[in-house]
C-alpha positions in Angstrom: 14.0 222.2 38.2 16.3 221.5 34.8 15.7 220.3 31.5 18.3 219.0 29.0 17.9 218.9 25.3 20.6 217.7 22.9 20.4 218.1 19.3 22.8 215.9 16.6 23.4 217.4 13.4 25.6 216.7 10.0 28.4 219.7 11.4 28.0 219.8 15.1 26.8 218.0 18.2 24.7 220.7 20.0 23.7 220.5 24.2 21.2 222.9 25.6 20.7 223.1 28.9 17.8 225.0 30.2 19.4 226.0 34.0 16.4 227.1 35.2 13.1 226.4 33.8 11.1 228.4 36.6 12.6 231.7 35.5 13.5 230.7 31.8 17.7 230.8 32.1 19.7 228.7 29.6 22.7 227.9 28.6 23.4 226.6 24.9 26.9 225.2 24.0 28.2 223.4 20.3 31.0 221.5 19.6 32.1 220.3 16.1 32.0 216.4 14.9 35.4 216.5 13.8 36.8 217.9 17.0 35.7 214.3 17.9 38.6 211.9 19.4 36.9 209.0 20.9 33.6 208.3 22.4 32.4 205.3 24.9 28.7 204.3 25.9 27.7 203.1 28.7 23.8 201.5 28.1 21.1 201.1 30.6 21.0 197.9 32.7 18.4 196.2 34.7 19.4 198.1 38.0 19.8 201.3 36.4 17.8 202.6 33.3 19.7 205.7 32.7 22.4 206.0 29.4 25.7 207.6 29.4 27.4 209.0 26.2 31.0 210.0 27.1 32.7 212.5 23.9 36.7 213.3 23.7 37.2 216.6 22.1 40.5 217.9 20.7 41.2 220.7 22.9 38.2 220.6 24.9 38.5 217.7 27.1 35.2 214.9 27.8 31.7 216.0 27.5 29.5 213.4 29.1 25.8 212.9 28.2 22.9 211.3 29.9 19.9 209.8 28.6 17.0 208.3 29.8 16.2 204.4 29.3 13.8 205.2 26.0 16.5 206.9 24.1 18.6 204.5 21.5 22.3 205.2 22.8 23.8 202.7 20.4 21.8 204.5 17.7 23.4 207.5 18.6 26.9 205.9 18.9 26.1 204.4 15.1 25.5 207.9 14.1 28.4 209.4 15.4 30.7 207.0 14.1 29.3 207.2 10.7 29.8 211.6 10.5 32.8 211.3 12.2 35.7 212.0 10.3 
């Protein structure tokens, strides 16, 4: 059974994923705001309730994201485009 958390700060977008809650692995990973290129979102619709945040990082290649239907994507996609260089 996983768990995903993903914190958004001033300086870097963070993603922790916790692997493998029943024996406590994790994996944590950050990537930089300015490495930022582009970004789509992709909200939640009446036949499917789950969120999808898509990030294009110089040199890194695509990180996709996926929320549940409580979380405010657009919010999110506000925020990034206001610390984004």
């Amino acid at each position: 059974m996983g768990a995903e958390v993903i914190d958004f700060n001033n300086g870097s977008v963070f993603k922790l994923n916790q692997v493998d809650v029943s024996v406590g692995t994790e994996a944590v990973g950050a990537l930089l705001l300015d490495g930022i290129q582009a970004f789509s979102i992709d909200t939640a619709g009446a036949m499917d309730r789950d969120s999808e945040l898509e990030i294009w990082f110089s040199g890194r290649g695509k990180v996709r994201l996926e929320f549940g239907g409580a979380v405010d994507v657009r919010g999110i996609g506000r925020w990034i485009g206001h610390h984004c260089p």
